[in-house]
RODO-2510 file (C-alpha; in nm, 4 decimals, decimal comma):
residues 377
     n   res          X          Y          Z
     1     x   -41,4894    -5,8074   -10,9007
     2     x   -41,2807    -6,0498   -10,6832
     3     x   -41,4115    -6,3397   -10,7149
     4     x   -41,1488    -6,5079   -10,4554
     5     x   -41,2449    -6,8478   -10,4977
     6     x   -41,5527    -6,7802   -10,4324
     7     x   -41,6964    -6,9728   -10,7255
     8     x   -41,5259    -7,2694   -10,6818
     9     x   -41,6492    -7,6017   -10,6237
    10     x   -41,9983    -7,6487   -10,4123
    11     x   -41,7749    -7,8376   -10,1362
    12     x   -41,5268    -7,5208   -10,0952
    13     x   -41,4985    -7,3799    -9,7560
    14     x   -41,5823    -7,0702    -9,8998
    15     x   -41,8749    -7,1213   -10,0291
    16     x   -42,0346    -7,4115    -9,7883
    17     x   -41,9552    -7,0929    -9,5100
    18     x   -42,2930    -6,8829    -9,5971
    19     x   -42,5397    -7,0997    -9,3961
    20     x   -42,8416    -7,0069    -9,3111
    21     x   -42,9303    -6,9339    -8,9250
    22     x   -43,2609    -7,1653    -8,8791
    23     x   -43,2869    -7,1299    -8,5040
    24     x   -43,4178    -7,4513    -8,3253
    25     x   -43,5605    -7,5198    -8,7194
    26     x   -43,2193    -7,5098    -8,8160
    27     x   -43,3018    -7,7527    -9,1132
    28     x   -43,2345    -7,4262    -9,3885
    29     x   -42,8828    -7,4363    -9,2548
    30     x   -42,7127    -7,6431    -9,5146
    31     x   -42,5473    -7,4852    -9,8124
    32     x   -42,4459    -7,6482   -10,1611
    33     x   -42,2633    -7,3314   -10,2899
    34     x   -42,4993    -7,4025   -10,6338
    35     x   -42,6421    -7,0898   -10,8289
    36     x   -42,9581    -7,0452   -10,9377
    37     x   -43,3456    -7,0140   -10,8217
    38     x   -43,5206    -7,2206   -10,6265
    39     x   -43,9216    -7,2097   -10,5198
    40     x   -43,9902    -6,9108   -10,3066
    41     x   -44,3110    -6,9340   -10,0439
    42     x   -44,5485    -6,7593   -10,3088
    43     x   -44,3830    -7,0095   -10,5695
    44     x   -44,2066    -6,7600   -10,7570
    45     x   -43,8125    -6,7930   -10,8197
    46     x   -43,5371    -6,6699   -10,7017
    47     x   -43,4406    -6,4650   -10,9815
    48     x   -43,7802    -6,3332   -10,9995
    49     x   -43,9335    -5,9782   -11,0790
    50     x   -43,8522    -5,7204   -10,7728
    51     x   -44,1659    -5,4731   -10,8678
    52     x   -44,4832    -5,4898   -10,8712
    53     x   -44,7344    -5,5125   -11,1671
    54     x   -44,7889    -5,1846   -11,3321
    55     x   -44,9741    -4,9570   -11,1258
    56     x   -45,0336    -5,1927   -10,8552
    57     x   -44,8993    -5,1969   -10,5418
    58     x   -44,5100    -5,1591   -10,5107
    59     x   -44,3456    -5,5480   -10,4334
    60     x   -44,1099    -5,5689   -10,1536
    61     x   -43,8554    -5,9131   -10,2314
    62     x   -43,7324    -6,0580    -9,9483
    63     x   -43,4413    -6,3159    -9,9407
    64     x   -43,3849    -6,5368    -9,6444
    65     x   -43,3481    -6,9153    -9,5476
    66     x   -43,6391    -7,2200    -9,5920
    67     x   -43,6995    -7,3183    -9,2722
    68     x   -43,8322    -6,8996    -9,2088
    69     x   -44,0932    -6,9489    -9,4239
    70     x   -44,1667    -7,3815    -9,5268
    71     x   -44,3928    -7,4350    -9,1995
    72     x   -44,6895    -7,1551    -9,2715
    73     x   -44,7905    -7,3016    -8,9115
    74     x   -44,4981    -7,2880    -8,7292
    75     x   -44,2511    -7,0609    -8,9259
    76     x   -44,2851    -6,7074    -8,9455
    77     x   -44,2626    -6,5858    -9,2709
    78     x   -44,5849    -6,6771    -9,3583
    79     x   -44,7508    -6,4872    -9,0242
    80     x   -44,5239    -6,1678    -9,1330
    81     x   -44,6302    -6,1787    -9,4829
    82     x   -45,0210    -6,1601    -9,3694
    83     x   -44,9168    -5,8808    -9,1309
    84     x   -44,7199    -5,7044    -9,3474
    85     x   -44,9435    -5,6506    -9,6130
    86     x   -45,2018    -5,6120    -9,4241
    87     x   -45,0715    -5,2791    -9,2907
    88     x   -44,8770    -5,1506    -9,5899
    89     x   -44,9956    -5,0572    -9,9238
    90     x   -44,7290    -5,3525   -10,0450
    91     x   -44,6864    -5,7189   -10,1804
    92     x   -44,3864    -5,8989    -9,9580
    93     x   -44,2232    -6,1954   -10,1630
    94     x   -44,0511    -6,4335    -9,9540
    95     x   -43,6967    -6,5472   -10,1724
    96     x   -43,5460    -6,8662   -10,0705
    97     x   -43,2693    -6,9757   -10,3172
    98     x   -43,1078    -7,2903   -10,2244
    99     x   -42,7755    -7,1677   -10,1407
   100     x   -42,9307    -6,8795    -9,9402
   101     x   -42,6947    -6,6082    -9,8856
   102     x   -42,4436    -6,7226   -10,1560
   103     x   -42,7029    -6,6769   -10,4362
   104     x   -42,6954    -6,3185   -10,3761
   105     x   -42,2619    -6,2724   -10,3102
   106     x   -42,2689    -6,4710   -10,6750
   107     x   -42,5061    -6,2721   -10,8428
   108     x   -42,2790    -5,9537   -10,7144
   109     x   -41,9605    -6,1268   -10,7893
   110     x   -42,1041    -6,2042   -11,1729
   111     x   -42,2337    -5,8002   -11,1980
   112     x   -42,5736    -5,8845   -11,2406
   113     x   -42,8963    -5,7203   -11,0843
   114     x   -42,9893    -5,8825   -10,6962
   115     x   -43,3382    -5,8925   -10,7945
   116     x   -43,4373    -5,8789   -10,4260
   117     x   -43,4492    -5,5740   -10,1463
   118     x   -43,3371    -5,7173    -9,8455
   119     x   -43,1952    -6,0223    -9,6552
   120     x   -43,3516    -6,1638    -9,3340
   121     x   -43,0849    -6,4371    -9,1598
   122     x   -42,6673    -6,3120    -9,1858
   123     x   -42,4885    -6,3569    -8,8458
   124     x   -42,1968    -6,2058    -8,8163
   125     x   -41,9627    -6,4301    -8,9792
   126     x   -42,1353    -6,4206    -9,2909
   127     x   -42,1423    -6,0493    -9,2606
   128     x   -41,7313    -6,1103    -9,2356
   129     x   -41,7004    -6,3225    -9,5008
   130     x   -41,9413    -6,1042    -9,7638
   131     x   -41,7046    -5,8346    -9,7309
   132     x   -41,3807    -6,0283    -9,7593
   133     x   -41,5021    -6,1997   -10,0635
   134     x   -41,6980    -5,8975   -10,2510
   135     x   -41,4955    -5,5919   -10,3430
   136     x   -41,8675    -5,3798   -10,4330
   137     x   -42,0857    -5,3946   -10,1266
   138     x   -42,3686    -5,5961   -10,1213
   139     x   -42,5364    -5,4573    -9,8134
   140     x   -42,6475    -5,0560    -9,7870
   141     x   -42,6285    -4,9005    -9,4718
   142     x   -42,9680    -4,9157    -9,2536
   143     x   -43,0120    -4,5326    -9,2391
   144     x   -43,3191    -4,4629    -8,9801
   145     x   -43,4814    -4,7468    -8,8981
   146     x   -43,8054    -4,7502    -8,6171
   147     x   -43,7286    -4,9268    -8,3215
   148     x   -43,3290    -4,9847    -8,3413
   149     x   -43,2853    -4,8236    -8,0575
   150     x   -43,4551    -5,1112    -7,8933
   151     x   -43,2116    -5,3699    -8,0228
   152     x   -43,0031    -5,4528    -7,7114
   153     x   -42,6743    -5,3398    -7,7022
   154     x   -42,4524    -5,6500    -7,6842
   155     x   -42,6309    -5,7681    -8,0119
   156     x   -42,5084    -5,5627    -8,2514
   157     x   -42,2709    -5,6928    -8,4541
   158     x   -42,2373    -5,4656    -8,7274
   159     x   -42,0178    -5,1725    -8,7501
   160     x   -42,0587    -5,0481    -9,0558
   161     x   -42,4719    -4,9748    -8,9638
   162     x   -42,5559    -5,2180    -9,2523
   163     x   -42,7631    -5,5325    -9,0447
   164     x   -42,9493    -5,4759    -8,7879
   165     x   -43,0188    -5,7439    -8,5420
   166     x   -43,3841    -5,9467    -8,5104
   167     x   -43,3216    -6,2678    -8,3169
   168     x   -43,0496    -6,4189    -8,1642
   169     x   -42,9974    -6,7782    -8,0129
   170     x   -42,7263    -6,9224    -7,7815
   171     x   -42,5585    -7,1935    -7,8973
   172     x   -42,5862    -7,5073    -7,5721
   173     x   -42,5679    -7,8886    -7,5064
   174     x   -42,9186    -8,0611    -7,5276
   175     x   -42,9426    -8,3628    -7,3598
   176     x   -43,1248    -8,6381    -7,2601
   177     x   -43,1826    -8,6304    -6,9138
   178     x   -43,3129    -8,9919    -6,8523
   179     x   -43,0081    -9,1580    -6,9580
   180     x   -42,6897    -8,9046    -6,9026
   181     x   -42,6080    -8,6051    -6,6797
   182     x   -42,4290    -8,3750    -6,8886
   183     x   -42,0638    -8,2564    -6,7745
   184     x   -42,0655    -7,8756    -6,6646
   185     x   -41,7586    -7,7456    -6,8489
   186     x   -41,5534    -7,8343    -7,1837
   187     x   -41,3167    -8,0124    -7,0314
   188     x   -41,6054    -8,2928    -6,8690
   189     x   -41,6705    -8,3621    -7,2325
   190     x   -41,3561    -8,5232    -7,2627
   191     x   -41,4325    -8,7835    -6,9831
   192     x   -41,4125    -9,1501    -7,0408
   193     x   -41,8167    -9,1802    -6,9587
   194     x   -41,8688    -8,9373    -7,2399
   195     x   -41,7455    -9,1557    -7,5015
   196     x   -41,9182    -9,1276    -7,8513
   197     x   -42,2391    -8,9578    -7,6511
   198     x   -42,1468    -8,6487    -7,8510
   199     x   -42,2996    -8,5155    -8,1904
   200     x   -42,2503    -8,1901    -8,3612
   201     x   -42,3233    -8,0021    -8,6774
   202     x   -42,1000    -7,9483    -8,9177
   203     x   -41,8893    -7,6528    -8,8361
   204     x   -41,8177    -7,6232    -9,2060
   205     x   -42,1388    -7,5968    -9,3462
   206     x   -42,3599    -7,4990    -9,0431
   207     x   -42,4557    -7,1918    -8,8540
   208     x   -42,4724    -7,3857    -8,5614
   209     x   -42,1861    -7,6163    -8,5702
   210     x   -41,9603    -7,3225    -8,6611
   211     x   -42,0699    -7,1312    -8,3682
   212     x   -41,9976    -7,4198    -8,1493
   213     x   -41,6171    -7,4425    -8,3298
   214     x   -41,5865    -7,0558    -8,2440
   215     x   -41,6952    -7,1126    -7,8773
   216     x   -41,4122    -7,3541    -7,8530
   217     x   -41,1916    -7,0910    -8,0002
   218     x   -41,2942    -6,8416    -7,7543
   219     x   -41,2666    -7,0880    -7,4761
   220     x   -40,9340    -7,2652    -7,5462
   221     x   -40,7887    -6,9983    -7,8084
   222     x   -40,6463    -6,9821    -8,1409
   223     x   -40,3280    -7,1963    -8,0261
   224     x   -40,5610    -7,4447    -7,8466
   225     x   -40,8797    -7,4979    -8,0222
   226     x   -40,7202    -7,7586    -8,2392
   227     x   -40,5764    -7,9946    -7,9244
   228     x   -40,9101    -7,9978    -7,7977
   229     x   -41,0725    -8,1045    -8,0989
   230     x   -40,8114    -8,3240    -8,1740
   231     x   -40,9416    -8,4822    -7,7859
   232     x   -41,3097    -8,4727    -7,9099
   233     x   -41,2193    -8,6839    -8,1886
   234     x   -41,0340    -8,8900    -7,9674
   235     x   -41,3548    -8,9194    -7,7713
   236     x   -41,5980    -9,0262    -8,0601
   237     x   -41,7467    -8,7264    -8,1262
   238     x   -41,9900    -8,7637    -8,4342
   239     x   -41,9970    -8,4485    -8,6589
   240     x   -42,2344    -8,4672    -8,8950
   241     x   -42,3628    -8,2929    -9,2061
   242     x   -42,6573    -8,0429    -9,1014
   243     x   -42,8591    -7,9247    -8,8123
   244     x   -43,0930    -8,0994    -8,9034
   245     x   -42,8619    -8,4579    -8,9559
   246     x   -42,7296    -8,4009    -8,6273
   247     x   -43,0790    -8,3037    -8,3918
   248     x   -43,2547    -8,5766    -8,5928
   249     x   -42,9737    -8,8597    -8,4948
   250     x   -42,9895    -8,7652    -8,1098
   251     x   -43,3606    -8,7820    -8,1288
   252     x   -43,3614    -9,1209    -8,2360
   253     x   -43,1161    -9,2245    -7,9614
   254     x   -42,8386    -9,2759    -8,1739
   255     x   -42,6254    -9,0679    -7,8772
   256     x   -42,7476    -8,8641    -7,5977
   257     x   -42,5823    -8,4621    -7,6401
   258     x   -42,6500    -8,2744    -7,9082
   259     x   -42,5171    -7,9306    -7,9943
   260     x   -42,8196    -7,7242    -8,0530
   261     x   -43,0022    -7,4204    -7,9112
   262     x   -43,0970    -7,3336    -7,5255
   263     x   -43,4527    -7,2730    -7,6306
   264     x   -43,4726    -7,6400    -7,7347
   265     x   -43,7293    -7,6585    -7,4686
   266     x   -43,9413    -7,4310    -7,6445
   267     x   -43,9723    -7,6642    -7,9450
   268     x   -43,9893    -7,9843    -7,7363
   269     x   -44,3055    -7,7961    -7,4887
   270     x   -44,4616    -7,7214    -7,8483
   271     x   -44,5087    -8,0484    -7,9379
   272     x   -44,5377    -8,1956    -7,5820
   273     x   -44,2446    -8,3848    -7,5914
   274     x   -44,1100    -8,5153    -7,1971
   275     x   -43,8613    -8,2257    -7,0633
   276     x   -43,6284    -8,4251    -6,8885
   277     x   -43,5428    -8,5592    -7,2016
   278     x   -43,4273    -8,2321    -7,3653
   279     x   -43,2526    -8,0838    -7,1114
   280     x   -43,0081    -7,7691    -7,1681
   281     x   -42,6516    -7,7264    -7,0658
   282     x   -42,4236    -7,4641    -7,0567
   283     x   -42,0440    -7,5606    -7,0542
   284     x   -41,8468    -7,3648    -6,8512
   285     x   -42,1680    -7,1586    -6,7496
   286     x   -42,1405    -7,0066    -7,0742
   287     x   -42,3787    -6,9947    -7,3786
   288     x   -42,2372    -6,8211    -7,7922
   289     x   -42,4677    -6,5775    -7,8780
   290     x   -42,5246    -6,6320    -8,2602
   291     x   -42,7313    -6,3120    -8,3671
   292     x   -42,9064    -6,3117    -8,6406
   293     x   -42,9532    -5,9908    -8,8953
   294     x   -43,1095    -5,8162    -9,1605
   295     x   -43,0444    -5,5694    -9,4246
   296     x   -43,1092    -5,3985    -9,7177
   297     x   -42,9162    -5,4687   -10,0219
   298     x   -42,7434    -5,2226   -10,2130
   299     x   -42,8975    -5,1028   -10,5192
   300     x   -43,2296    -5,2398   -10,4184
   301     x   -43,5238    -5,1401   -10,6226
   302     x   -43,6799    -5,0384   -10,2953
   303     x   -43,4966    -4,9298   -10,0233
   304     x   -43,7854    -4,6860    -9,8546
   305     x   -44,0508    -4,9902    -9,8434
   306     x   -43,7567    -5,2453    -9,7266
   307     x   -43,6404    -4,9671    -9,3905
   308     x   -44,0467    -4,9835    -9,3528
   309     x   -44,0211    -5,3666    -9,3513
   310     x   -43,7149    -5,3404    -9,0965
   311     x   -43,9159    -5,1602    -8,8910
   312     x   -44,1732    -5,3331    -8,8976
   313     x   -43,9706    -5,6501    -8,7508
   314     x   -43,8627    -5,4662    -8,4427
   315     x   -44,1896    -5,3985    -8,3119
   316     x   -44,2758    -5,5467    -7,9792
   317     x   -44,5614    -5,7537    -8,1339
   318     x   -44,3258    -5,8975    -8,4067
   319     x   -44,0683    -5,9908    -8,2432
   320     x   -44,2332    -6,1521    -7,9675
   321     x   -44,4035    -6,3546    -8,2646
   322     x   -44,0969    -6,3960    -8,4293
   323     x   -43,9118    -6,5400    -8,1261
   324     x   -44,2066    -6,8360    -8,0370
   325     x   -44,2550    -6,9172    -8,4010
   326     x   -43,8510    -6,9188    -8,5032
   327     x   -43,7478    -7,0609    -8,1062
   328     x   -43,5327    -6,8029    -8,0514
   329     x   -43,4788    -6,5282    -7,8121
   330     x   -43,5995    -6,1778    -7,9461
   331     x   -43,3520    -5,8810    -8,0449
   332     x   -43,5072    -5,6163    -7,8472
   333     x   -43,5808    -5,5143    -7,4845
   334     x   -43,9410    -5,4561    -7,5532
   335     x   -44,0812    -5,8069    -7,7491
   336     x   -44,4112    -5,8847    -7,6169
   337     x   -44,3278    -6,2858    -7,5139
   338     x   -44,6011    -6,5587    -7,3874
   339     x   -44,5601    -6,5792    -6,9659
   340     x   -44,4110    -6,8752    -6,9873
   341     x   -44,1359    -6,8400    -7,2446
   342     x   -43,8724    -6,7147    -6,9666
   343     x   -43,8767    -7,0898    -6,8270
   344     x   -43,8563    -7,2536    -7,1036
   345     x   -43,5700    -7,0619    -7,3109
   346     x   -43,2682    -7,0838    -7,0966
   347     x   -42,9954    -6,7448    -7,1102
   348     x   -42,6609    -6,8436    -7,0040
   349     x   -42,5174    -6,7120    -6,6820
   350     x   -42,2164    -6,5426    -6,9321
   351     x   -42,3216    -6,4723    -7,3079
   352     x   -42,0030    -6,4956    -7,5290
   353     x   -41,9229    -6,4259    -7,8831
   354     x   -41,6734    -6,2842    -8,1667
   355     x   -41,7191    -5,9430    -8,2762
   356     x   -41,7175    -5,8737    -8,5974
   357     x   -41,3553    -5,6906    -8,5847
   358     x   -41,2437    -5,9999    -8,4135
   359     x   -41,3890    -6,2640    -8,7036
   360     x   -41,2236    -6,0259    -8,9249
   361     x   -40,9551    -6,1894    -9,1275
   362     x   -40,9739    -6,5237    -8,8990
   363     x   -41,2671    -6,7613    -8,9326
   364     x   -41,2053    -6,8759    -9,2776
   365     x   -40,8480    -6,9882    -9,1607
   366     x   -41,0372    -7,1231    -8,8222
   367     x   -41,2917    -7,3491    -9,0197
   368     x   -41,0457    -7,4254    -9,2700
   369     x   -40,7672    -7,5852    -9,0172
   370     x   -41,0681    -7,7675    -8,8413
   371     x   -41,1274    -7,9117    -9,2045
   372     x   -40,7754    -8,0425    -9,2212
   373     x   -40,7239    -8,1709    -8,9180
   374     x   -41,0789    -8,3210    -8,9079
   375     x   -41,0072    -8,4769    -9,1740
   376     x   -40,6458    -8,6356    -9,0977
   377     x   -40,7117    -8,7591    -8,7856
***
């Protein structure tokens, strides 16, 4: 095994990099690159049992972030749990380590046994960055899975066949609309006005902020991203630590934008928050799609009951489910959605994004020349 690094301390780039993708509950994104278990939703631990007791039913373990399954009323881990074993002869254990995907690239890296099935939340940067830092693969391909023919095309992000997609979110400005009119393009952000009105995630250590640092690679380029951050910065741009540090800052008025999610409305409808104040913008009419993915992991203990439980994702029912509960848009063309959901989760007039091929070999260099210039300037 390479371990590249990988293990080094819980600050590293590396490591920080495999955030989890919490949608609008983007509160499971942070990562502390630590080892180890943490409480699952049936209070088990991460380096639990993978079967099921002696001729009982077989036990499907299921890794993914906290915020999928720490709200049983909102989240939907706990609603596909019920489902799922109510229509399979099968336990589902929800696995939420506190590093999230890390625990699992560790455990490979140190040659001992997953102890889980599958993974629900990789995007594809963490797909990238698995296989750069792993030289035994951690994810098996998909094989035949029900329904992934109804994942739309532009959403796959995989080319190896190994995660299939299940949500996906576009990365937007969320403002308040009672006290600032958003600018329309990158360049407006940089306007005297917008001084210090700006607050972002992490890119380092969030799913979110990252995808926002990758939009301004794709808008500006390689040679040019820098410069323009270097003008945020200039501008009093806050970055802060988490999703979660970030949305909860611009809801207490500490600064009016906010990079978040363009079904922020969703959330803010749910708990009948005023509209106007959570308005959505897309700079430059454009909007980074940040899929997120699932797959089976190599050697698991149950690969035929974990392509069931992939399957079982993609069906209309779930993912419409999936979509309202997690505030994100659904993978597939055939989700069954509430009527109202189309005016209240905003697609941008041009999705953009990195493929996979194009992340390859690239966005630990990206993230890691933000870091340094971040932090010299």
């Amino acid at each position: 095994m390479d371990r590249r690094n990988f293990l080094t301390a819980a600050g590293a780039t590396v490591a920080a990099s495999f955030a989890g993708c919490a949608g609008l509950g983007g509160s499971g994104e942070t990562s502390t690159g630590e080892s180890g278990g943490s409480e699952t939703a049936t209070g088990e631990t991460a380096s639990g049992t993978t079967t099921g007791d002696a001729g009982g039913d077989p036990t499907l373990v299921v890794g993914t972030y906290s915020a999928l399954v720490d709200s049983p009323s909102t989240s939907p881990g706990a609603w596909l749990k019920e489902r799922f074993e109510s229509e399979f002869d099968a336990r589902l254990v929800w696995q939420t380590p506190s590093n999230e995907l890390n625990h699992y690239v560790e455990r490979r890296t140190a040659g001992v046994d997953i102890e889980a099935d599958a993974y629900v939340g990789l995007n594809t940067d963490d797909l990238v960055r698995v296989d750069q830092t792993l030289d035994d693969p951690l994810f098996a391909e998909a094989g035949d899975v029900a329904g992934r023919d109804d994942v739309k095309p532009g959403l796959q992000f995989d080319p190896r066949g190994r995660a299939i997609p299940y949500d996906t979110g576009y990365i937007s400005l969320v403002f308040d609309g009672t006290s600032v009119e958003a600018p329309e393009t990158f360049d407006g952000l940089l306007g005297e006005e917008f001084a210090g009105d700006l607050i972002t995630p992490n890119p380092a250590s969030t799913a979110t902020g990252r995808a926002f640092l990758l939009h301004t690679v794709k808008q500006f380029g390689a040679d040019g991203y820098l410069d323009y951050w270097s003008d945020l910065q200039d501008n009093d741009v806050r970055v802060l630590g988490s999703w979660s540090d970030a949305y909860s800052a611009w809801s207490g008025g500490e600064a009016p934008m906010v990079v978040s999610y363009s079904t922020d409305q969703v959330y803010a409808d749910r708990n009948d928050a005023d509209l106007q104040k959570h308005r959505v913008r897309f700079l430059n009419d454009q909007g980074y799609a940040n899929p997120e993915g699932m797959a089976i992991f190599e050697g698991a203990s149950n690969p035929d009951l974990a392509r069931e439980f992939l399957g079982f994702v993609l069906r209309p029912e779930v993912q419409g489910e999936i979509a309202v509960r997690n505030v994100q848009f659904p993978a597939t063309t055939t989700a069954d959605l509430p009527e109202d959901y189309a005016e209240l989760a905003h697609e941008p007039p041009e999705p953009v994004t990195f493929t996979y091929d194009e992340l390859k070999g690239s966005v630990s260099d990206w993230v890691e020349d933000w870091e340094r210039q971040y932090a010299s300037n």
